[in-house]
C-alpha positions in Angstrom: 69.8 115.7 68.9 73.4 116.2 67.4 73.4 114.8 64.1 77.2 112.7 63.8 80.1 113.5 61.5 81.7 110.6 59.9 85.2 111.6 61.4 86.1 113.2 64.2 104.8 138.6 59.3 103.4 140.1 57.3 103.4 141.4 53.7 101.4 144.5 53.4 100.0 144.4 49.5 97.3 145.7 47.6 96.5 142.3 46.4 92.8 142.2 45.0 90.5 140.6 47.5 89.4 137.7 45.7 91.0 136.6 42.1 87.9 134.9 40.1 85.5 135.9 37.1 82.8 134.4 38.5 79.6 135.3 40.3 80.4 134.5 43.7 76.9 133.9 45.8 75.7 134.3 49.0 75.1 130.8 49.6 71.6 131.2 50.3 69.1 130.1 48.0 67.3 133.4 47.9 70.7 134.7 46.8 70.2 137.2 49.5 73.2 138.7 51.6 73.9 136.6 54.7 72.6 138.3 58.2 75.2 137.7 60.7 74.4 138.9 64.7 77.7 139.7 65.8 78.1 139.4 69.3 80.2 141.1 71.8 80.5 143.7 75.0 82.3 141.1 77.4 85.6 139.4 77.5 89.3 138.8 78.1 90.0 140.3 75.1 89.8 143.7 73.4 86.7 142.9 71.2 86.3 146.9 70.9 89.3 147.0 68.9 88.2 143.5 66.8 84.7 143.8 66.4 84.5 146.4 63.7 87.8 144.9 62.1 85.6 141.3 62.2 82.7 144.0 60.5 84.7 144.9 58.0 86.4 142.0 57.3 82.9 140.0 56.4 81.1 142.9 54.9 84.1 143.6 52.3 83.0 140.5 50.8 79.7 142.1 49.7 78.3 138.8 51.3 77.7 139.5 54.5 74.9 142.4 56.6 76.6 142.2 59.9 74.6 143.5 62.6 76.2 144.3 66.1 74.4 143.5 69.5 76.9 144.6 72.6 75.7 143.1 75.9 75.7 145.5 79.2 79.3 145.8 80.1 77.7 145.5 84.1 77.5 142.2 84.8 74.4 143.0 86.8 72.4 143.9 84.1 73.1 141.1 82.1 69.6 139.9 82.8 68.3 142.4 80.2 70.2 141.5 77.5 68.3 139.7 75.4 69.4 139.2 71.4 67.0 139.2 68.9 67.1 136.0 66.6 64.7 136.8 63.7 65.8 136.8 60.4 69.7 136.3 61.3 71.4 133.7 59.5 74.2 132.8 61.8 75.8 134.2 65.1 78.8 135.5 65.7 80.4 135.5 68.9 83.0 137.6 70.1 82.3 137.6 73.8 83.2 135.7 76.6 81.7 137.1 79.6 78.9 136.5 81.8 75.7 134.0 81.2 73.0 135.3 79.9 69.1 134.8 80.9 67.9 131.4 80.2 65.4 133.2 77.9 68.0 134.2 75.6 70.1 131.1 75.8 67.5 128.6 75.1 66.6 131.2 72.2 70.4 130.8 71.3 70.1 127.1 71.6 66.8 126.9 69.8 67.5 128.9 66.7 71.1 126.9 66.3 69.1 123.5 66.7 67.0 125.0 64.5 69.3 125.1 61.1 71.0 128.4 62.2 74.8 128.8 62.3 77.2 130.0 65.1 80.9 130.9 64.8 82.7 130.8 67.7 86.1 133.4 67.5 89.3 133.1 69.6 87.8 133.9 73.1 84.5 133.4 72.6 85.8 129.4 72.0 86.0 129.2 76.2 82.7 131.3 77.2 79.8 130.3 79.4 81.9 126.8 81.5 78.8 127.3 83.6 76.3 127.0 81.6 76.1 122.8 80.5 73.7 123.1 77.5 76.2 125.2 75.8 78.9 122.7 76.3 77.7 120.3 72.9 78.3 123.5 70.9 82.2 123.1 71.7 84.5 120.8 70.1 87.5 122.3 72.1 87.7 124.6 74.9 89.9 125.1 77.8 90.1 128.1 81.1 86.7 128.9 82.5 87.6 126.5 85.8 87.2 123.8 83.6 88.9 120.8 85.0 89.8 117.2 83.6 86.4 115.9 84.5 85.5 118.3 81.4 86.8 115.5 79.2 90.0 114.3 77.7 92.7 116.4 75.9 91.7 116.5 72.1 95.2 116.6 69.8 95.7 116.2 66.5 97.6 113.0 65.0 99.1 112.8 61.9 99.8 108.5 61.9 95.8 107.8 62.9 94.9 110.9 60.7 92.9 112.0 63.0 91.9 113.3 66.2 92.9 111.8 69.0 91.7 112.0 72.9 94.0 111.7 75.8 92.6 111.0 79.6 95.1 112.6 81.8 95.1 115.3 84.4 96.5 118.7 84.3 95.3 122.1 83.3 92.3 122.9 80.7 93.7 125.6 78.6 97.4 126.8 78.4 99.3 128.8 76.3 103.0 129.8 75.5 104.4 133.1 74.0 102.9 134.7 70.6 104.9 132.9 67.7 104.5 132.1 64.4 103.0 128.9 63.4 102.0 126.7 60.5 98.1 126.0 60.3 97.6 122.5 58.6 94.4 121.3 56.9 93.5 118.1 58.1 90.0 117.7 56.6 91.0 118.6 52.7 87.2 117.8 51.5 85.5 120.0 54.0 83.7 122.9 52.1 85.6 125.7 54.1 89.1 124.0 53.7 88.7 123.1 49.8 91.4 123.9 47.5 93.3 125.5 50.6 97.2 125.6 51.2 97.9 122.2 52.9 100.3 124.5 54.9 99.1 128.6 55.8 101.7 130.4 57.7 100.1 132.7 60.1 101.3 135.0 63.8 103.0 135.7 65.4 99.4 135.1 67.5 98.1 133.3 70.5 97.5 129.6 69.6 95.6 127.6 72.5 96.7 124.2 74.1 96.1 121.5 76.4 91.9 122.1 75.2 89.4 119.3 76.4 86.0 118.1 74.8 83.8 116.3 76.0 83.7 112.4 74.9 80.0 112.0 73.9 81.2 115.3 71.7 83.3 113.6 69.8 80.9 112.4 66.9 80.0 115.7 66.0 83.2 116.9 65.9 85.4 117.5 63.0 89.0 119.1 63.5 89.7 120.9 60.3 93.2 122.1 60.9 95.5 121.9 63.4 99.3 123.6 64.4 102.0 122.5 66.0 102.7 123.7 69.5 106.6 124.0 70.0 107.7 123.7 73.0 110.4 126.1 72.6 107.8 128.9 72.6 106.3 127.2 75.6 104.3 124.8 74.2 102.6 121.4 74.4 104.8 119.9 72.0 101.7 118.5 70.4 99.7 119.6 66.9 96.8 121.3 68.5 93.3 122.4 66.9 93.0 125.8 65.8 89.8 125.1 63.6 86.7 123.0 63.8 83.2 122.3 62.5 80.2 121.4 65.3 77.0 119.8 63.6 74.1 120.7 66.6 70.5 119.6 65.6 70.4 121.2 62.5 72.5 123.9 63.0 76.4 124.0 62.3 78.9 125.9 64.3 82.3 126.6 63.3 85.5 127.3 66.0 88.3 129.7 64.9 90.6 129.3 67.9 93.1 131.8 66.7 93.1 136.0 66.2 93.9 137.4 68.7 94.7 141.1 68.4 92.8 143.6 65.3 96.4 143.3 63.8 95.9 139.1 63.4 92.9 138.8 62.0 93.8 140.8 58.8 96.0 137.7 58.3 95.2 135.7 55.6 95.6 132.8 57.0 92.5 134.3 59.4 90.4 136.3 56.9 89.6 132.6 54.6 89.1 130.5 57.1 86.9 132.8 58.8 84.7 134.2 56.4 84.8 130.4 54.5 83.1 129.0 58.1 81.0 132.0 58.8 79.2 131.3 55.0 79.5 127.5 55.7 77.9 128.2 59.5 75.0 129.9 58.1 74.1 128.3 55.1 76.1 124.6 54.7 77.5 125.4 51.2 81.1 127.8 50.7 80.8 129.5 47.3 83.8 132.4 48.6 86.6 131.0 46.0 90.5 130.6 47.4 92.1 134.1 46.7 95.5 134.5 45.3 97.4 135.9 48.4 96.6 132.2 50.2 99.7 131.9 52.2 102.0 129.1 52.0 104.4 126.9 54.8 107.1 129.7 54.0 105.2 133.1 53.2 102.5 134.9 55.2 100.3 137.6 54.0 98.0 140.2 56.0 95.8 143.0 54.3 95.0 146.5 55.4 
């Protein structure tokens, strides 16, 4: 059973990775590097050109072993794919293509439930719509056929300080042009959003809107930063979420919504959040300190 939560460009510099003196840990408490199962082989998106950049991008830490599994690009043969679970630490999805045996996704759900972690990127955010055990693990999602009887539209607002739910009709899942836009933390206390920018510039990128979850979700759902959708780019017009944290048994599951090319995720305003919830995901704590390119409302960064 879900436990609850108690509430719902670019400057290419050689800027050192992380700015501290201090020991930075794993997060385990073997002290051990994290073992992350990264996920891929189908998809709307290119996830041969951002799997080994997602690699990289965790292992440059010195954190992270990232192990890559690549499911049969036949959808026929999907039956025999079957990921192996032992001794990984926390998933990493970057797929969003066909459902898998129900022997590897009850081992999926099992070693979440479990106290494992999952980290849902960009795409991988609207996989498996026909597959309804999966559904708890999202607290936004939208295309897949999903239709409003997948739940209510899930925006953030700034006077209730929350997030809120809207019953209406309409489409699951839209999206206007690539444009810059200003992630905002909305959960300041979280472990992964600690001593962040209140403001991280970031794109020009895909940022997803009009995204249903599902009400009895709701509770174990935490939106840790949202963006504003402007309509002028073909928008909703309201702040949608573009990070979130899922508690799942006693697993945790993080949602980045954004990233969408290689080229975006060597954003700052990506790499932090990202490896931030992928250590949070598979271990509860965040030990990775705040690095001195953080972006601000006005000035984006992206590394190499």
């Amino acid at each position: 059973m879900m436990k609850p939560f108690l509430f719902f460009v670019f400057l290419l510099a050689a800027l050192p990775v992380w700015a501290q003196e201090e020991e930075i840990t794993s997060g385990k408490d073997d002290l051990s590097a994290i073992n992350v199962l990264l996920i891929d082989g189908q998809g709307t998106h290119n996830w041969r050109e951002t799997t080994p950049v997602l690699k990289r991008t965790l292992e440059e830490t010195g954190l992270f072993d990232v192990t890559v599994a690549t499911a049969p690009a036949e959808w026929e043969n999907i039956e025999d794919f079957q990921p192996d679970f032992t001794d990984v630490d926390v998933v990493l999805l970057n797929y969003c293509g066909k459902k898998w045996s129900e022997k590897a996704c009850n081992a999926l759900l099992q070693f979440i439930s479990n106290g494992g972690g999952l980290v849902l990127y960009h795409s991988a955010n609207l996989t498996f719509p026909d597959w309804p055990e999966f559904q708890p693990l999202l607290g936004v999602t939208g295309w897949g056929g999903r239709t409003s009887g997948f739940g209510p539209y899930r925006y953030w607002n700034d006077e209730r300080k929350g997030a809120v739910q809207v019953q209406a009709s309409g489409p699951t899942g839209t999206m206007g042009k690539a444009d810059e836009f200003v992630i905002e933390v909305n959960a300041p206390n979280h472990p992964i959003m600690k001593n962040l920018s209140q403001k991280m510039l970031h794109g020009p990128d895909e940022l997803y809107g009009n995204l249903r979850g599902k009400v009895e979700n709701a509770p174990s759902v935490m939106v840790l930063a949202s963006a504003f959708s402007s309509t002028e780019s073909g928008g909703t017009g309201h702040k949608e979420p573009v990070l979130a944290a899922i508690r799942y048994g006693n697993g945790r599951v993080f949602q980045i919504l954004y990233g969408h090319s290689s080229g975006n995720i060597r954003s700052v305003a990506f790499i932090v959040p990202f490896i931030r919830g992928t250590q949070w995901a598979a271990t509860g704590k965040v030990t990775i300190p705040v690095p001195e390119d953080i972006p601000t409302e006005e000035k984006s960064y992206t590394r190499p």
